[in-house]
BAMARMAR-648550 format. One record per atom (N, C-alpha, C, O): residue in one letter; z, y, x. Coordinates in pm, whole numbers, padded with zeros to 5 digits, always signed. Example, Ala and Ser with C-alpha at 12.3 -4.5 7.8 and 13.67 -1.06 7.14 Angstrom:
2
A+00780-00569+01319 A+00780-00450+01230 A+00780-00330+01320 A+00846-00332+01424 S+00708-00225+01285 S+00714-00106+01367 S+00787+00003+01290 S+00804+00114+01341 
//
This chain:
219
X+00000-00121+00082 X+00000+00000+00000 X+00000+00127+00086 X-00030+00237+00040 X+00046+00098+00257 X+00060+00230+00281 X-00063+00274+00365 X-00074+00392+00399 X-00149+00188+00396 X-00297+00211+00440 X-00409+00268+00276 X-00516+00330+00276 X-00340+00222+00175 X-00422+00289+00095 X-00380+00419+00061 X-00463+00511+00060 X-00238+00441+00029 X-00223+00560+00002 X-00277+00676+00133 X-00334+00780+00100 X-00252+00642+00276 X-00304+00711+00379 X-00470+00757+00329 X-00504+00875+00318 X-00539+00668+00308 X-00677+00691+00286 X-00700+00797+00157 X-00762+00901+00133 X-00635+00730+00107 X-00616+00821-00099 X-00609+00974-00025 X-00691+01064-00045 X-00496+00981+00062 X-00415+01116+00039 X-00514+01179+00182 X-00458+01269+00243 X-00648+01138+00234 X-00728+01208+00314 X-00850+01192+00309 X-00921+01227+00403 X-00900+01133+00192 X-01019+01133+00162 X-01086+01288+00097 X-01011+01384+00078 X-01227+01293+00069 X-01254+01427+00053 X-01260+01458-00064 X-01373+01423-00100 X-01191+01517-00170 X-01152+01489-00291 X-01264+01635-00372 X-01242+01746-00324 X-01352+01628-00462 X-01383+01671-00568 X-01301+01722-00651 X-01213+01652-00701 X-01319+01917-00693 X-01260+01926-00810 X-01272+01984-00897 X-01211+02068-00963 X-01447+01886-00896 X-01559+01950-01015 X-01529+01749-01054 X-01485+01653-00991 X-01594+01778-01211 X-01601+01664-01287 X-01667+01669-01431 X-01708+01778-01469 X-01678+01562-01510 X-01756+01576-01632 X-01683+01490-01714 X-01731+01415-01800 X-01568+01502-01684 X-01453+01414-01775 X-01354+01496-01848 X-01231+01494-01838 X-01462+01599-01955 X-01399+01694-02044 X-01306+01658-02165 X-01254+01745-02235 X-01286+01508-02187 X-01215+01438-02308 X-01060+01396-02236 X-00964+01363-02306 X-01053+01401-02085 X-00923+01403-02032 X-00899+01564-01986 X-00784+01599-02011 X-00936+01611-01959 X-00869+01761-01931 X-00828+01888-02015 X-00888+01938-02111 X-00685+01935-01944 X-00649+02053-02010 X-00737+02137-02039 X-00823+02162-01954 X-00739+02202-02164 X-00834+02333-02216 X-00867+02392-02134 X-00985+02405-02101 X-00706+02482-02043 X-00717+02565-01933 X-00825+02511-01837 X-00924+02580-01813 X-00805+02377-01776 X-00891+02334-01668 X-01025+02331-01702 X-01096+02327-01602 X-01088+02332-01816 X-01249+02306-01851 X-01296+02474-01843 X-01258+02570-01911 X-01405+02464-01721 X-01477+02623-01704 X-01586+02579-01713 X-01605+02457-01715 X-01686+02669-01721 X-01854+02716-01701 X-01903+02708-01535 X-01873+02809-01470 X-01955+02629-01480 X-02015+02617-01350 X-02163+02637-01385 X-02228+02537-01416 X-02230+02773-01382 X-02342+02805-01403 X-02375+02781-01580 X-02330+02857-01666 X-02444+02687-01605 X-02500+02661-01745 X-02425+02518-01760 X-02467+02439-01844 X-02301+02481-01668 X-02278+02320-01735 X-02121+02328-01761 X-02058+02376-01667 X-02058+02294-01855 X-01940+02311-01865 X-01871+02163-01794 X-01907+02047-01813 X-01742+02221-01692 X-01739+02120-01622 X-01558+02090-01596 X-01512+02194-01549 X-01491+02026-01606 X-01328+02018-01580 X-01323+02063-01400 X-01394+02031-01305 X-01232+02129-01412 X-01147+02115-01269 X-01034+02066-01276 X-00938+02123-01325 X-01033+01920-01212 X-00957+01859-01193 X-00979+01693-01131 X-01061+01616-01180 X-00890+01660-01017 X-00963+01577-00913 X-00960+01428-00951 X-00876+01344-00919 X-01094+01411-01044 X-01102+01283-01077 X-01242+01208-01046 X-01335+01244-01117 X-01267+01119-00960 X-01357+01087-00921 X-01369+00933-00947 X-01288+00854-00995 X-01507+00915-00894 X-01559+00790-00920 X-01618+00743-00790 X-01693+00803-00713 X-01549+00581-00781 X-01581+00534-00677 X-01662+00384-00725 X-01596+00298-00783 X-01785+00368-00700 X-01819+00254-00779 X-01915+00200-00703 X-01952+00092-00749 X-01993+00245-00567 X-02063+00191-00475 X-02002+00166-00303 X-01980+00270-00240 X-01987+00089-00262 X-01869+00041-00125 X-01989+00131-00012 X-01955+00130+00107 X-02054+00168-00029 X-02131+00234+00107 X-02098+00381+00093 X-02133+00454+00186 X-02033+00436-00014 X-01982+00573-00038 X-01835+00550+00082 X-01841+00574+00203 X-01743+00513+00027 X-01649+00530+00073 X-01560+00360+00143 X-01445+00325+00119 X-01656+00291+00226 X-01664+00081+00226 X-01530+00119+00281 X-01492+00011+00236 X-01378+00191+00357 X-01276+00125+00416 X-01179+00163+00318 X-01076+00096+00313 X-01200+00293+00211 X-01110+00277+00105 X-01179+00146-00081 X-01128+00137-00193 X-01264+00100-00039 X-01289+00040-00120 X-01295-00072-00056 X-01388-00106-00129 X-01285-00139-00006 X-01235-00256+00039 X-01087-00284+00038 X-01031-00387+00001 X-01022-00153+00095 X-00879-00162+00085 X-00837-00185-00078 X-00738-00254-00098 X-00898-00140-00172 X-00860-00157-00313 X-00900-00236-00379 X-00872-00240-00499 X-00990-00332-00314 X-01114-00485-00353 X-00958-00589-00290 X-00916-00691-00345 X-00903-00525-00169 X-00805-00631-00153 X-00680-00679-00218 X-00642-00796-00225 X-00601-00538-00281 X-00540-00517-00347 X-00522-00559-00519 X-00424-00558-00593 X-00665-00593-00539 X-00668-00522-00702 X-00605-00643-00762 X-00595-00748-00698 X-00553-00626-00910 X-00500-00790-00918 X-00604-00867-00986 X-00592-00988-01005 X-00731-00783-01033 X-00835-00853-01130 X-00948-00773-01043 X-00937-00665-00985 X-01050-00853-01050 X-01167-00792-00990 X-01325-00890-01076 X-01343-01006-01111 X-01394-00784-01079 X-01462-00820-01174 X-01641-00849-01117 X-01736-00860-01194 X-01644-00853-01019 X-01760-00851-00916 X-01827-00690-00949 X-01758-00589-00951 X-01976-00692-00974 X-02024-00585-00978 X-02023-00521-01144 X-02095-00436-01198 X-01909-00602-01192 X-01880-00478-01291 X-01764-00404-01297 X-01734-00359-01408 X-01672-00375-01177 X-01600-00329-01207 X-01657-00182-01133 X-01740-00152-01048 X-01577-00126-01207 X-01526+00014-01209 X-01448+00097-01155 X-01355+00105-01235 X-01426+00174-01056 X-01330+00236-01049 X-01319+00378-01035 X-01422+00436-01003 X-01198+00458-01056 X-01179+00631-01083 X-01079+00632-00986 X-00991+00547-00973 X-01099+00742-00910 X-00945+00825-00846 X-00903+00930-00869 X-00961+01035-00894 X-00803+00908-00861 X-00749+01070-00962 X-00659+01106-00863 X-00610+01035-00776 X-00641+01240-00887 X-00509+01327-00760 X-00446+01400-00865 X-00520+01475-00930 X-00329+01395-00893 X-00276+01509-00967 X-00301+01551-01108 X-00262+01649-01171 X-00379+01445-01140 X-00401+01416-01264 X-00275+01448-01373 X-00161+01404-01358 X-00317+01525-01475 X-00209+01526-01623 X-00334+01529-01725 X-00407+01626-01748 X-00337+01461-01754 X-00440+01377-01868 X-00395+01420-01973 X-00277+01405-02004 X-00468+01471-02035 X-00426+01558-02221 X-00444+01381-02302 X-00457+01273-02245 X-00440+01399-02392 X-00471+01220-02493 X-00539+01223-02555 X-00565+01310-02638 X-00594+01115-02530 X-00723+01049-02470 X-00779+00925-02485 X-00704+00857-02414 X-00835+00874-02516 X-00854+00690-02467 X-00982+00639-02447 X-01073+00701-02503 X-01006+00562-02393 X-01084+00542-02278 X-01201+00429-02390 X-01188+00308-02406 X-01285+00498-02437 X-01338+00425-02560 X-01461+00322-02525 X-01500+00230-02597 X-01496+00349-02434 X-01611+00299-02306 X-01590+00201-02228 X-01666+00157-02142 X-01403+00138-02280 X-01388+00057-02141 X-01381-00108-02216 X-01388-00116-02339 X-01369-00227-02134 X-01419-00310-02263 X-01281-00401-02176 X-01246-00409-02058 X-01234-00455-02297 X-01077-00530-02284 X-00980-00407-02241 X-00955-00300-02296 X-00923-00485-02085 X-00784-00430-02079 X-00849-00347-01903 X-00951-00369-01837 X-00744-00261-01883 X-00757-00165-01761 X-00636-00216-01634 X-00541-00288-01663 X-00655-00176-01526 X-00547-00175-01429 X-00534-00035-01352 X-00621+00006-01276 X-00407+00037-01382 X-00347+00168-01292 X-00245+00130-01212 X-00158+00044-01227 X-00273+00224-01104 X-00176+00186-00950 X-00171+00319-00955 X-00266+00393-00983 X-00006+00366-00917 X+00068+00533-00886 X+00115+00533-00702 X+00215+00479-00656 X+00043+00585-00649 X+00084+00634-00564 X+00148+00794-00463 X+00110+00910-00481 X+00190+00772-00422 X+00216+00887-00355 X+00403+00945-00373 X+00487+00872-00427 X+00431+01064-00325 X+00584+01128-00343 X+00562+01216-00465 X+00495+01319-00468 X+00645+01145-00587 X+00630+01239-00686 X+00728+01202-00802 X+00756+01088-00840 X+00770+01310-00845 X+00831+01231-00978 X+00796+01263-01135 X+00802+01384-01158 X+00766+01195-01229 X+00753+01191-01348 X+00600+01150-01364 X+00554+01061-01292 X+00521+01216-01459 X+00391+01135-01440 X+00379+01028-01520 X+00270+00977-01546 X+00493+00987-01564 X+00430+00867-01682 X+00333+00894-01787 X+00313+01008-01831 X+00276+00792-01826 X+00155+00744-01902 X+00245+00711-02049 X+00332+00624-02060 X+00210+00784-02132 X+00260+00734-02271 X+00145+00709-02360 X+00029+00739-02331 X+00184+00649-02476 X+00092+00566-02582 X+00160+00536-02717 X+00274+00506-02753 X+00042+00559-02775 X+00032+00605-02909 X+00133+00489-03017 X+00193+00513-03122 X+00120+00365-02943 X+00205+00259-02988 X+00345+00237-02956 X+00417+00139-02974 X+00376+00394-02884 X+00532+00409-02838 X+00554+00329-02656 X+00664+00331-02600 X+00442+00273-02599 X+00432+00201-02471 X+00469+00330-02332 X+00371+00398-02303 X+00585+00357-02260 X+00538+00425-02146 X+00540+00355-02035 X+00617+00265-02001 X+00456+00399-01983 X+00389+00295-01822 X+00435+00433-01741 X+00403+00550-01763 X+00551+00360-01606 X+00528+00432-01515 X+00585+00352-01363 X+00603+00230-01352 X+00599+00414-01297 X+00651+00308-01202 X+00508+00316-01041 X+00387+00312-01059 X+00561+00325-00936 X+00485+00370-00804 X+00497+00230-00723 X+00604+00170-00706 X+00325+00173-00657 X+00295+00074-00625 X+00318-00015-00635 X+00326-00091-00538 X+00345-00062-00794 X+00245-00158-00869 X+00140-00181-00966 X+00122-00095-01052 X+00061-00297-00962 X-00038-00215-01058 X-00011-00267-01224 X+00029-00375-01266 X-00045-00159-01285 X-00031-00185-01465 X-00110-00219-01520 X-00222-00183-01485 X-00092-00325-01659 X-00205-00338-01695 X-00185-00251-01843 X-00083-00218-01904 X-00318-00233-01871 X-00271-00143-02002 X-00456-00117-02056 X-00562-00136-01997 X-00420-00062-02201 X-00537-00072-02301 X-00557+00010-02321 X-00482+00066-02400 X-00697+00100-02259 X-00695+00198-02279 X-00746+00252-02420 X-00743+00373-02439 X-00796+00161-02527 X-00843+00193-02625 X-00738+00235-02718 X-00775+00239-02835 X-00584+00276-02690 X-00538+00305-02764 X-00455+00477-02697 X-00401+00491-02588 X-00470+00569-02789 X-00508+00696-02730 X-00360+00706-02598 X-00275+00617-02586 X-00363+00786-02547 X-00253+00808-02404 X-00270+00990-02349 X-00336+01077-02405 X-00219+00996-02276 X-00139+01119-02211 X-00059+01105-02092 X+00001+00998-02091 X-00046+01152-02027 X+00053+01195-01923 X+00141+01297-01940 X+00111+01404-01993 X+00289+01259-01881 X+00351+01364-01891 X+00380+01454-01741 X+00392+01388-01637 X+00392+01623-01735 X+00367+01644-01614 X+00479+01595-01478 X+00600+01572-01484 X+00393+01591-01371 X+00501+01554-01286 X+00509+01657-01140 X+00423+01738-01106 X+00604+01634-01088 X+00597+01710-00951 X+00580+01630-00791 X+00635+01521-00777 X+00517+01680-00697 X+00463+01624-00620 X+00316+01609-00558 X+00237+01699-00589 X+00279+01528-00492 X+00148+01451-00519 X+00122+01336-00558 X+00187+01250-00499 X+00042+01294-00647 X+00020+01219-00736 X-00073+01172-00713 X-00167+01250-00696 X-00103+01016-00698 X-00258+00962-00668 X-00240+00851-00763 X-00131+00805-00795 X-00406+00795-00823 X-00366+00684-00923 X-00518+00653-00909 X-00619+00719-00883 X-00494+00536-00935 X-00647+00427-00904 X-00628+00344-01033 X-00526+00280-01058 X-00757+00350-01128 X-00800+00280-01240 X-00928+00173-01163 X-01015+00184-01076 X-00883+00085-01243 X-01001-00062-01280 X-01043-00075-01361 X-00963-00065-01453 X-01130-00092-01389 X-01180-00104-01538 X-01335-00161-01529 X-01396-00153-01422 X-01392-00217-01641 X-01522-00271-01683 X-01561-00190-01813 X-01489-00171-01911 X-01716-00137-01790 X-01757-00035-01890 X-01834-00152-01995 X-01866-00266-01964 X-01853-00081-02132 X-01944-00142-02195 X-02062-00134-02226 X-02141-00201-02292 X-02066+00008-02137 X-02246+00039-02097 X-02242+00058-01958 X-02139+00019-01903 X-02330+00110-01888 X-02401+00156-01812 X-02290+00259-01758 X-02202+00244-01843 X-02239+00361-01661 X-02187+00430-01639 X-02240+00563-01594 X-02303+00568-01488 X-02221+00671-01666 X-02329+00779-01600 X-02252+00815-01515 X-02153+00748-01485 X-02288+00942-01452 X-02227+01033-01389 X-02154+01116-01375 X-02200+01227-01403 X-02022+01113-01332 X-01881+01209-01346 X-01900+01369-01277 X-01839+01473-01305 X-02003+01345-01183 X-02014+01454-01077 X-02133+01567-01118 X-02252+01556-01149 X-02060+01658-01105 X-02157+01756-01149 X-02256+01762-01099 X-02363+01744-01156 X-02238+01797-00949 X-02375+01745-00826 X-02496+01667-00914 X-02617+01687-00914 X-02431+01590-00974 X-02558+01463-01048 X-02601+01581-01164 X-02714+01628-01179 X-02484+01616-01239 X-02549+01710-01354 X-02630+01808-01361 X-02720+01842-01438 X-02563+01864-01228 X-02733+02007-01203 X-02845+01965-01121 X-02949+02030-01103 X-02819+01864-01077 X-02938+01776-01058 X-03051+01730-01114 X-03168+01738-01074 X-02994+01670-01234 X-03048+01627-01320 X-03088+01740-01428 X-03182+01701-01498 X-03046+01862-01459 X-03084+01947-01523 X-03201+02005-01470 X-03301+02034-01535 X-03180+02029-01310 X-03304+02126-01279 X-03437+02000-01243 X-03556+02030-01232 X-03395+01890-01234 X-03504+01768-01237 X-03619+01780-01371 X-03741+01769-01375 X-03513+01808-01478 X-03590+01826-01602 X-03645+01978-01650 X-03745+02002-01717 X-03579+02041-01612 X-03671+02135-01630 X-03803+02166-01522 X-03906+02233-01535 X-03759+02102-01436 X-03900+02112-01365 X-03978+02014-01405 X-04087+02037-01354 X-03983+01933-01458 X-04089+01816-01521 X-04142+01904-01624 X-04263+01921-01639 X-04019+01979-01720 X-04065+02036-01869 X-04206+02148-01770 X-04326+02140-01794 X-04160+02216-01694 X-04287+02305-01620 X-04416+02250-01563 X-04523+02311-01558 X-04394+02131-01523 X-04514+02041-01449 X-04550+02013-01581 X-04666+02050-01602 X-04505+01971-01662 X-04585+01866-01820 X-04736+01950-01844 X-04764+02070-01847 X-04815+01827-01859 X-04969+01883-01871 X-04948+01948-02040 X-04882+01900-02133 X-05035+02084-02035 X-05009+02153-02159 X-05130+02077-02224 X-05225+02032-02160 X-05116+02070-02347 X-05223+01994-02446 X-05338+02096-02477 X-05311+02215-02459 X-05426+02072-02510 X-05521+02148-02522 X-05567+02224-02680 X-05621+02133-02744 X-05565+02325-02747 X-05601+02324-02842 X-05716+02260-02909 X-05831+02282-02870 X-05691+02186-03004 X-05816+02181-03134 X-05872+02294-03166 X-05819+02404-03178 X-06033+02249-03185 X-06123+02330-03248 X-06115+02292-03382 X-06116+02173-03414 X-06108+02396-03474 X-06089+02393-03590 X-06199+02305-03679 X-06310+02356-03695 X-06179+02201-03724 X-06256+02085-03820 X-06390+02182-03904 X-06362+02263-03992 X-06487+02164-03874 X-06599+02211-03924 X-06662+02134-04086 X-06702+02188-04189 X-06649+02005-04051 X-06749+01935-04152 X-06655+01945-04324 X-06548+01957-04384 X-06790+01930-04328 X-06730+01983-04497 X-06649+01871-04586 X-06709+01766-04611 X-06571+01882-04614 X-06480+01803-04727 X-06549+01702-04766 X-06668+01716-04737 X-06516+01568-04839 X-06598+01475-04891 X-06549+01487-05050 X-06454+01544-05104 X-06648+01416-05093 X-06624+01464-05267 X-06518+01329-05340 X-06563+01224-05385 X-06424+01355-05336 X-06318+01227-05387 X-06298+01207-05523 X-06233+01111-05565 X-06358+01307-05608 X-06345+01325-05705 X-06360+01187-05781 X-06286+01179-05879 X-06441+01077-05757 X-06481+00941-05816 X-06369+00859-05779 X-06317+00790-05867 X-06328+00856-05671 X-06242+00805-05578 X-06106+00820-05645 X-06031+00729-05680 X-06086+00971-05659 X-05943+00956-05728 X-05922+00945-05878 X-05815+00957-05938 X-06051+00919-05933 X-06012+00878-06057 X-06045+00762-06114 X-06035+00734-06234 X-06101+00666-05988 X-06062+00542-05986 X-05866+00491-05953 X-05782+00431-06018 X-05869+00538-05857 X-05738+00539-05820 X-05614+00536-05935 X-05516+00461-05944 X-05657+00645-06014 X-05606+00684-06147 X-05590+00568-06247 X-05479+00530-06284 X-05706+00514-06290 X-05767+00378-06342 X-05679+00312-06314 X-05591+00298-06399 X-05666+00238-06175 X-05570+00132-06180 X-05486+00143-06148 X-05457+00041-06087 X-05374+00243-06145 X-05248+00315-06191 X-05251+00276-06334 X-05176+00187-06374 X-05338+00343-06416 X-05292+00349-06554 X-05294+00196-06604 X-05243+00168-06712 X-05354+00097-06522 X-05397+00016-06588 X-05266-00120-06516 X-05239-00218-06586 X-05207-00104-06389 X-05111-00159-06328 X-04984-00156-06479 X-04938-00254-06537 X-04954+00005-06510 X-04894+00025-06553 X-04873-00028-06717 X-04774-00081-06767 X-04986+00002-06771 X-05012-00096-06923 X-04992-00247-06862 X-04953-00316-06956 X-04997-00291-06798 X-04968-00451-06714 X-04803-00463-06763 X-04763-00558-06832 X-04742-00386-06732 X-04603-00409-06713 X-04517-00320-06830 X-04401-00281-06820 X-04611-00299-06948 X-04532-00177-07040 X-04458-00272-07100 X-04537-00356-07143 X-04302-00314-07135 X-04245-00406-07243 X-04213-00536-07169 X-04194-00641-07230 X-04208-00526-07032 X-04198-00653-06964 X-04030-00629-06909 X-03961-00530-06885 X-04009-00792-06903 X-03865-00782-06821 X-03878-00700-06679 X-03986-00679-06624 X-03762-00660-06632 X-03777-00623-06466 X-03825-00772-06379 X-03795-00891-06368 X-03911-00677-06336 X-03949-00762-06244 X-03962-00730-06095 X-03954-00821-06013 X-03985-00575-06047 X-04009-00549-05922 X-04103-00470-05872 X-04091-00373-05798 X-04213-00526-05926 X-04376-00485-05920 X-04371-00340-06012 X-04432-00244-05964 X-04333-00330-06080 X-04355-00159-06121 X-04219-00091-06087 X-04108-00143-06098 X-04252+00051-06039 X-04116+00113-05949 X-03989+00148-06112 X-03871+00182-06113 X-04072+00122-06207 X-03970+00168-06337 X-03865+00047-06303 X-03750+00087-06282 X-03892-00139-06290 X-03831-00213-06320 X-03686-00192-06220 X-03669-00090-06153 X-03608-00282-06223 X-03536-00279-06156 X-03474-00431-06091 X-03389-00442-06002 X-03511-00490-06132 X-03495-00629-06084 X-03511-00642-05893 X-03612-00604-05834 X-03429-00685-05845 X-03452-00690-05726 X-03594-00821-05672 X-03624-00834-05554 
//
């Protein structure tokens, strides 16, 4: 535990994010055109980002899920309530660091708290933190039930100015020349049409439901 917390507490921590359903009001600002939390919660989910603190927590973990698991780091985290609606079964949180208070409460009256061990707990049922003093580090496990986008804004204005530059490259369509040829005469046409309307309909005047005319109602 104390090679991970070393790593936790000097790694290069983010404190931009897109995890606006856990953060205080106060903490959610405007970063250009994207509304974004400040507050240091990150995502660690590929081992060539960060391979000696993710290995250290591949060794540790008490469930590991091959390449579906998941994981978030948080620093100092106070989580408004919340629940984690995306995550599929049950979760694992580990508290590290010098701090006191910080427990995790739940809606079913459950509080989780307690420093280096790990918890298991559900996140589908809503939660909160209460504040604490110190530094605070906490490592989630978890398996998504989709796909996982992107927490990092980096990805978000990325991906914004990606698309608007496609919307600028997109080949513009060309106008139509306005239809020249002259109308066709339907006039025979639609009063055939008429015909066997009227004549569908005398078919089915006085009949049980059956289906075939939109009056009946018979399934």
């Amino acid at each position: 535990m104390e090679k991970l917390l070393d790593l936790m507490s000097k790694r290069k921590w983010q404190k931009h994010c897109l995890r606006l359903n856990i953060a205080q009001p106060e903490d959610i600002k405007m970063s250009g055109s994207i509304k974004a939390a400040k507050i240091y919660s990150n995502v660690l989910n590929k081992r060539e980002k960060e391979p000696e603190l993710y290995d250290a927590i591949q060794e540790l973990a008490p469930e590991w899920w091959g390449n579906e698991t998941q994981i978030t780091l948080n620093k100092d985290l106070v989580c408004k309530r919340h629940r984690d609606h995306g995550n599929k079964e049950h979760s694992y949180i580990l508290w590290l660091g010098d701090f006191t208070g910080g427990a995790l409460n739940f809606d079913d009256g459950t509080k989780v708290e307690g420093k280096g061990v790990w918890h298991k707990i559900n996140g589908h049922i809503h939660h909160w933190n209460d504040p604490h003093e110190g530094s605070k580090y906490s490592i989630v496990l978890y398996r998504g039930t989709r796909k996982q986008k992107s927490r990092s804004l980096a990805d978000a204005m990325r991906a914004k100015r990606a698309a608007a530059k496609a919307a600028q490259t997109a080949p513009q369509s060309e106008p139509q020349a306005p239809c020249t040829d002259p109308l066709p005469d339907t006039s025979a046409e639609q009063q055939a049409n008429a015909d066997a309307d009227s004549a569908e309909l005398t078919a089915h005047d006085g009949c049980q439901p059956c289906g075939h005319n939109p009056s009946c109602t018979e399934a």
